[in-house]
N, CA, C and O of each residue as an XYZ file, in Angstrom:
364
protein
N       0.816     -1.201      0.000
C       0.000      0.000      0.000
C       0.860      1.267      0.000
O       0.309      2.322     -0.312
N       2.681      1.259      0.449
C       2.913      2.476      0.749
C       3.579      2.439     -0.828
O       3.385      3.487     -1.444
N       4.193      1.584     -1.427
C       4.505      1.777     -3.091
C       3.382      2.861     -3.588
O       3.540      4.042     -3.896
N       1.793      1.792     -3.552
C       0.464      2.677     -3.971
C       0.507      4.251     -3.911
O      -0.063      4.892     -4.794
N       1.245      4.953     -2.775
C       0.616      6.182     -2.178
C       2.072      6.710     -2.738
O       2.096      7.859     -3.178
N       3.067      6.079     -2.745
C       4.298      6.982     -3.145
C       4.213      6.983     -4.906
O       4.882      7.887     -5.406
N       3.663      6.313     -5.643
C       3.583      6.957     -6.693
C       2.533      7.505     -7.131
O       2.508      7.866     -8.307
N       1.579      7.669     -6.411
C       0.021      8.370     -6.488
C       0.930     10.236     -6.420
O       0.555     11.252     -7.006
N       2.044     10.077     -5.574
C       2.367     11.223     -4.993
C       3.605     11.844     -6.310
O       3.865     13.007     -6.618
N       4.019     10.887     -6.715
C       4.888     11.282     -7.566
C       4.430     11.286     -9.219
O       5.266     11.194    -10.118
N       3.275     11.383     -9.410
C       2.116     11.356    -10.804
C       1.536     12.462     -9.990
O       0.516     12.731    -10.623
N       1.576     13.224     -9.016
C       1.151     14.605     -8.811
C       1.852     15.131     -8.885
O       1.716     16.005     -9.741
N       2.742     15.126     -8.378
C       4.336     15.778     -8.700
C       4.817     16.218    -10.205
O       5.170     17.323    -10.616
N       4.714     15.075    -10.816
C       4.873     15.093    -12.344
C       3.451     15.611    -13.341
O       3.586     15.770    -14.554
N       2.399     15.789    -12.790
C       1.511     16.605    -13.052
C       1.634     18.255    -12.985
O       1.220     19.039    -13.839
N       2.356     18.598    -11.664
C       2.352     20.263    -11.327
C       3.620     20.748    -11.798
O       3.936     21.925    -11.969
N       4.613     19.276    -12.073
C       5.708     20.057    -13.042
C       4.994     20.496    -14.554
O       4.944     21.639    -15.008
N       4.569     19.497    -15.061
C       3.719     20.063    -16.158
C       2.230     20.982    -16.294
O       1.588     21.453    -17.233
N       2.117     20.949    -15.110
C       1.107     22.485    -15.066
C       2.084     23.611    -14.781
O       1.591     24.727    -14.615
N       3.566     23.455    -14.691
C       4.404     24.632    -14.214
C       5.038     24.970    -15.510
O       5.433     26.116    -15.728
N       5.155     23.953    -16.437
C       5.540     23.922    -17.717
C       4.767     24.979    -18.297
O       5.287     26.072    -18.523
N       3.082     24.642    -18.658
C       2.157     25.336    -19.118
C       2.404     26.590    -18.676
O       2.435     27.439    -19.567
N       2.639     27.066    -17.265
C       2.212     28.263    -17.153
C       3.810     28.823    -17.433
O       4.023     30.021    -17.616
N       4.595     28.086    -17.441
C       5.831     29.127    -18.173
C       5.811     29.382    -19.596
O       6.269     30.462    -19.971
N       5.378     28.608    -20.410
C       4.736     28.656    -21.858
C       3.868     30.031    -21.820
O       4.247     31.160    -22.131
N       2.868     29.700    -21.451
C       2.007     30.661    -21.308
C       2.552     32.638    -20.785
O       2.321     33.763    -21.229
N       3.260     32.098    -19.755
C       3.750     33.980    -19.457
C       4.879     34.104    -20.381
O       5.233     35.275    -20.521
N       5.659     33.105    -21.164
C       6.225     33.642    -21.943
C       5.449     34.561    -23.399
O       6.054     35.202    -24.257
N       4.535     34.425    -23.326
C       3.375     35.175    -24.416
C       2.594     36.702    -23.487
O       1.928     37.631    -23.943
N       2.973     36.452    -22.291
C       2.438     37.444    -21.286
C       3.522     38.750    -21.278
O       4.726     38.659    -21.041
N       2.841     39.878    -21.572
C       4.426     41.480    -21.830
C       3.673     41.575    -19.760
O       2.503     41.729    -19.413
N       4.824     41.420    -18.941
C       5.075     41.538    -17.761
C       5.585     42.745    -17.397
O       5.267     43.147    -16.278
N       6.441     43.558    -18.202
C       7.332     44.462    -18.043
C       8.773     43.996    -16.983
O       9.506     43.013    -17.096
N       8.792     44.590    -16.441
C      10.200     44.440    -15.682
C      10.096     43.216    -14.821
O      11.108     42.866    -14.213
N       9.327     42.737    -14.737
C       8.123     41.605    -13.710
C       8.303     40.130    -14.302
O       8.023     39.040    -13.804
N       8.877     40.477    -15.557
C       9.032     38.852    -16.606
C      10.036     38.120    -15.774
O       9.842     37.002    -15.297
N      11.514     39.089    -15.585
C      12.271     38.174    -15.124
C      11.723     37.494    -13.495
O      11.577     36.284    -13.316
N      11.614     37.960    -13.020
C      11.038     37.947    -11.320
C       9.935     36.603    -11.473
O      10.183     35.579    -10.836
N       9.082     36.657    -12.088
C       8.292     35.822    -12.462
C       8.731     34.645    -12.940
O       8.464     33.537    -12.475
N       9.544     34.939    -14.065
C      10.040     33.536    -14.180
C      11.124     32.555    -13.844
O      11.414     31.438    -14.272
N      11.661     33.415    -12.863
C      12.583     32.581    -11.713
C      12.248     32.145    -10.699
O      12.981     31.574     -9.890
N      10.586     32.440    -10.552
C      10.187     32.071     -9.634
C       9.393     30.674    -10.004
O       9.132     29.673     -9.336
N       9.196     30.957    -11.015
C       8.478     29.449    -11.465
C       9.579     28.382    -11.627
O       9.211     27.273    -11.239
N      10.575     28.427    -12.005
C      12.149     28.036    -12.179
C      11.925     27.412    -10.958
O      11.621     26.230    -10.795
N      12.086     28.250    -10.121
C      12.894     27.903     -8.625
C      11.457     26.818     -8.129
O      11.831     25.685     -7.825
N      10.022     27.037     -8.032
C       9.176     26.027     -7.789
C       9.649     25.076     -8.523
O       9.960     24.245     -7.670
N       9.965     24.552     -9.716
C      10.057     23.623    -10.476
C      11.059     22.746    -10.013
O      10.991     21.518     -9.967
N      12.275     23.690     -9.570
C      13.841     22.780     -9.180
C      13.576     22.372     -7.904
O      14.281     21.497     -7.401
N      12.477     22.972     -7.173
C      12.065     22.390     -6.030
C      11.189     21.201     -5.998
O      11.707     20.493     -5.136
N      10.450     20.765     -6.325
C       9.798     20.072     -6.811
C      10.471     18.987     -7.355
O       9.882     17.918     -7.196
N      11.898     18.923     -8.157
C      12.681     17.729     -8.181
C      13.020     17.482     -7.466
O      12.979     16.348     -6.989
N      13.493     18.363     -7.062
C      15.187     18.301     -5.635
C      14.083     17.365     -4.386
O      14.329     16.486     -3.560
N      13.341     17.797     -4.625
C      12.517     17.208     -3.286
C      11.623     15.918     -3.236
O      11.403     15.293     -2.198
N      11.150     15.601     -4.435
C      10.350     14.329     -4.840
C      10.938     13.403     -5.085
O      10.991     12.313     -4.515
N      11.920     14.167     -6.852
C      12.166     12.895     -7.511
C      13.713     12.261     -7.054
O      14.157     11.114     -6.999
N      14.398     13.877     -6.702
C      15.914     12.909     -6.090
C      15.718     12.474     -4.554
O      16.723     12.095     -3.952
N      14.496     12.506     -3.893
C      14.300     11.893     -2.619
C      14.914     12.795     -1.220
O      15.087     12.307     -0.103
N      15.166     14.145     -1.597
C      15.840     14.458     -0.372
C      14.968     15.140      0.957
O      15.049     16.258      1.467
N      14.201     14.091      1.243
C      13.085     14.381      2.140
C      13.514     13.022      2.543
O      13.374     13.094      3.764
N      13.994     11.703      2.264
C      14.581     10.611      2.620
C      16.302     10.909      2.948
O      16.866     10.279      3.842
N      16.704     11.476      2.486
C      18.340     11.657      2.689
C      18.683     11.789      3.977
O      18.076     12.075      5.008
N      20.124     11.438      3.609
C      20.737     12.110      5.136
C      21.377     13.268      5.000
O      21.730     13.756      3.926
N      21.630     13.986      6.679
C      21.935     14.931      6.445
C      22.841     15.946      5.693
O      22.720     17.161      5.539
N      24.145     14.733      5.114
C      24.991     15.150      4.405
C      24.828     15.415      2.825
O      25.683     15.811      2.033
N      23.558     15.101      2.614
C      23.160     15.123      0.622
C      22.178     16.464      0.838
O      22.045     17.425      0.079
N      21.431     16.164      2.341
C      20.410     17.831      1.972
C      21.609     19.184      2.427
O      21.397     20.379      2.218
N      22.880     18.596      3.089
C      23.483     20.138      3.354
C      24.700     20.517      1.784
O      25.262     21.567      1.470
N      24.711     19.287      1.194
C      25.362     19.577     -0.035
C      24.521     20.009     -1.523
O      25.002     20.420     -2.579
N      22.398     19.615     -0.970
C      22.249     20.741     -1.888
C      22.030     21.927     -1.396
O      22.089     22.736     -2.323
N      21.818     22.411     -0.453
C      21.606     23.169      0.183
C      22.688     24.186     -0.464
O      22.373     25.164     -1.141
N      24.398     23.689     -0.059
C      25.507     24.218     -0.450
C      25.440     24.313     -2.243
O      26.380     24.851     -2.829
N      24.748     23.983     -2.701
C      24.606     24.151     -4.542
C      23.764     24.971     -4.224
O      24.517     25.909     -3.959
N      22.534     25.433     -4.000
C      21.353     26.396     -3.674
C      22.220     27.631     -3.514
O      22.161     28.475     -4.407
N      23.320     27.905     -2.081
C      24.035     28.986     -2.211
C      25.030     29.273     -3.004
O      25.469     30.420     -2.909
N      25.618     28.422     -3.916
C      26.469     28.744     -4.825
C      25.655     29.898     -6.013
O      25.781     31.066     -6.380
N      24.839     28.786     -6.275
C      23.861     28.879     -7.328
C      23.330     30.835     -7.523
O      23.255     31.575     -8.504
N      23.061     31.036     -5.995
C      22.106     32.442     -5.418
C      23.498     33.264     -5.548
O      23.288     34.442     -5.836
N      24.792     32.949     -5.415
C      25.934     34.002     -5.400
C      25.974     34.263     -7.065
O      25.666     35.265     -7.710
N      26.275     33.485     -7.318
C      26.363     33.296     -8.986
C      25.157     34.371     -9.601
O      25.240     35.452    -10.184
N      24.181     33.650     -9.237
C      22.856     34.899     -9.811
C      22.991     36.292     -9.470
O      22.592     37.185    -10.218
N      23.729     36.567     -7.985
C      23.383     37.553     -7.827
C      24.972     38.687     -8.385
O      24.843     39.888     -8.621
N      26.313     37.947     -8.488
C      26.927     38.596     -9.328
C      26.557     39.018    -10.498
O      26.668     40.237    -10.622
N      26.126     38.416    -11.477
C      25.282     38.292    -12.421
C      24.609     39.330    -12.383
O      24.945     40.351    -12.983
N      23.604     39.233    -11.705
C      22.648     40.286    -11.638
C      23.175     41.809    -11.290
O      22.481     42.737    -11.704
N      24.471     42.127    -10.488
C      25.184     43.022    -10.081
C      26.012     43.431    -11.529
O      26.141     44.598    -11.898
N      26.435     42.491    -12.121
C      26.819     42.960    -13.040
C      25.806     43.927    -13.953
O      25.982     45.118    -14.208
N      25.020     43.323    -14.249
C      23.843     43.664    -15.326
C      23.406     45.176    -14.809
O      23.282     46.115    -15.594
N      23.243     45.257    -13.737
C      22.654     46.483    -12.870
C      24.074     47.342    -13.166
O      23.832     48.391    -13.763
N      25.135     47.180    -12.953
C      26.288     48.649    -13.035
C      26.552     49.025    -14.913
O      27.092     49.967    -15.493
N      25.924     47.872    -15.352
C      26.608     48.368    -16.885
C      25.400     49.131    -17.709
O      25.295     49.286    -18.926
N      24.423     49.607    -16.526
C      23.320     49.933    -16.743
C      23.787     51.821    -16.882
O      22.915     52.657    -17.119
């Protein structure tokens, strides 16, 4: 019965990635203004959550795989936000 309920859970999972699909399809046809990017990193970031957490299991892990993504999560946010620092001074 718990097989039953863990892939009942992961065919929802794989459902709201593809309703997350749709709606990134979709606002890509949407003029957001300055709001596009914001928006769609945010659907991004639901989406990578939504793996990170279902399909690679780290709600089962130990503590050493959730503090090494954890440690990719902050790489990841420095990276963006140089990035983004850049983009902002050459402005």
């Amino acid at each position: 019965m718990e097989e039953d309920r863990g892939e009942v859970i992961l065919f929802r999972v794989a459902g709201a990635l593809l309703a997350l699909l749709a709606l990134t399809v979709g606002l890509s046809f949407a003029d957001l203004g300055r709001f596009s990017f914001a928006v769609a990193l945010t659907v991004a970031a639901a989406k990578a959550l939504l793996v990170a957490y279902y399909f690679m299991e780290l709600d089962e892990s130990v503590d050493a795989v959730r503090f090494m993504a954890a440690a990719g999560l902050v790489w990841l946010g420095l990276l963006l936000a140089g990035t983004l620092t850049d983009l902002i001074t050459r402005r």
